[in-house]
N, C-alpha and C positions, 0 to 999 in steps of 0.2 A: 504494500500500500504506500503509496506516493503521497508527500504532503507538501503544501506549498504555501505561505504567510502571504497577503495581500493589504493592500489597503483599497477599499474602495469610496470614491466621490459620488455622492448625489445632488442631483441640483432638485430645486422645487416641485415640479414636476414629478418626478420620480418617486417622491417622497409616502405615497400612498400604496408603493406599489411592492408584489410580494417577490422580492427578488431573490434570496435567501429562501424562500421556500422553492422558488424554482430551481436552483443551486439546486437541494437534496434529491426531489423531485423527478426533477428531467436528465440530471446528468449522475443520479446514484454519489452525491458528495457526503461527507458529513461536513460540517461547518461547525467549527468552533469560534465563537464572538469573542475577540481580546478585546477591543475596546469599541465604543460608539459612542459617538455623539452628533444628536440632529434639533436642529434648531428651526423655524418657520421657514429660512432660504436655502437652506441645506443638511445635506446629513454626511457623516466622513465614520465608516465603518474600518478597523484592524479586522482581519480575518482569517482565521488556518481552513484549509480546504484539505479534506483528506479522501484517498481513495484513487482509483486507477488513472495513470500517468496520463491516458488520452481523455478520461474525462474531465480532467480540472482542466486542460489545453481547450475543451471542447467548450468549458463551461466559463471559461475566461474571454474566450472566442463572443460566449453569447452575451456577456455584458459589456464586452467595447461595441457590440452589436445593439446594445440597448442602450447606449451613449453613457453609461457609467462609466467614469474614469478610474482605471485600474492602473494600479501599479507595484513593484511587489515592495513589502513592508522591510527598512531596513535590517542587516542580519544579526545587529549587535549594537552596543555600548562602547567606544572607547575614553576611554578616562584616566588623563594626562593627568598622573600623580606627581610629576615633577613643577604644573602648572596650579594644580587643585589648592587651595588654600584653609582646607574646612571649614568652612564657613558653615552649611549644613540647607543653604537655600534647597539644595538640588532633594536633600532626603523630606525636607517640607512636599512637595509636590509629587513625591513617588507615592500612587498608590498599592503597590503592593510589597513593598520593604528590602526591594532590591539594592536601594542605597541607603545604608546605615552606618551609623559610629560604629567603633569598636570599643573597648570598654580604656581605649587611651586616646580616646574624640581623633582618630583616623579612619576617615572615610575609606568604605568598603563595597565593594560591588558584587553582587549574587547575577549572575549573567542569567542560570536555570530559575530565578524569580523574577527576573523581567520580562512584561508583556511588551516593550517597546513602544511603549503608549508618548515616549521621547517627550513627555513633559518638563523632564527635567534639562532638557537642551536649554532652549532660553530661560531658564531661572538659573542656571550657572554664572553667575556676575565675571568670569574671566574665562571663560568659553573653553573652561578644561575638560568637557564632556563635548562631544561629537555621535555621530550615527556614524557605524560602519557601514557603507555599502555590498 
């Protein structure tokens, strides 16, 4: 079983519509939500797509087909300890505790607890956190 992280864009329009159910549906995916958030002009969905290699190609195929902007979700965290100052902005806006102290207030990075929801990019006041490509 083949799995592939995504981020997908919706515009207003779209916003009513069962996309993520067609996902399961039509192309046999399972879909796991890392993050979303949609607002009255838009919606911006993280998402794991799992399941056979030609149906997530098929089923990625159907949503630039449906004008949803896909693109895939970066693969990582990098986090310039030489730059990072602990400050602790970045572990404020992590919601799931991927960046914490240590018990001698140095920041730590759990890469297997991060959904990549890259909140914490711009809350780093000296941009010692980046997305890996």
């Amino acid at each position: 079983m083949a799995q592939q992280r995504v981020v997908l864009t919706f515009q207003r329009w779209q916003l009513d519509q069962p996309i993520t159910y067609r996902l399961v549906k039509d192309f046999d995916l399972v879909t796991n939500i890392l993050q979303a958030k949609v607002t009255p002009d838009e919606g911006r969905m993280s998402l794991e797509l799992s399941g056979l290699e030609q149906n997530i190609e098929q089923g990625i195929k159907w949503l630039k087909e449906q004008q949803v902007i896909v693109y895939p979700l970066a693969t990582g965290l990098s986090v310039e300890k030489d730059s990072c100052v602990d400050c602790g902005a970045c572990t404020a806006v992590c919601p799931t505790g991927a960046l914490e102290f240590d018990k001698d207030w140095t920041l730590n990075y759990e890469e297997d607890r991060c959904i990549l929801c890259l909140a914490c990019v711009p809350a780093c006041p000296v941009r010692a956190i980046q997305e890996r490509e």
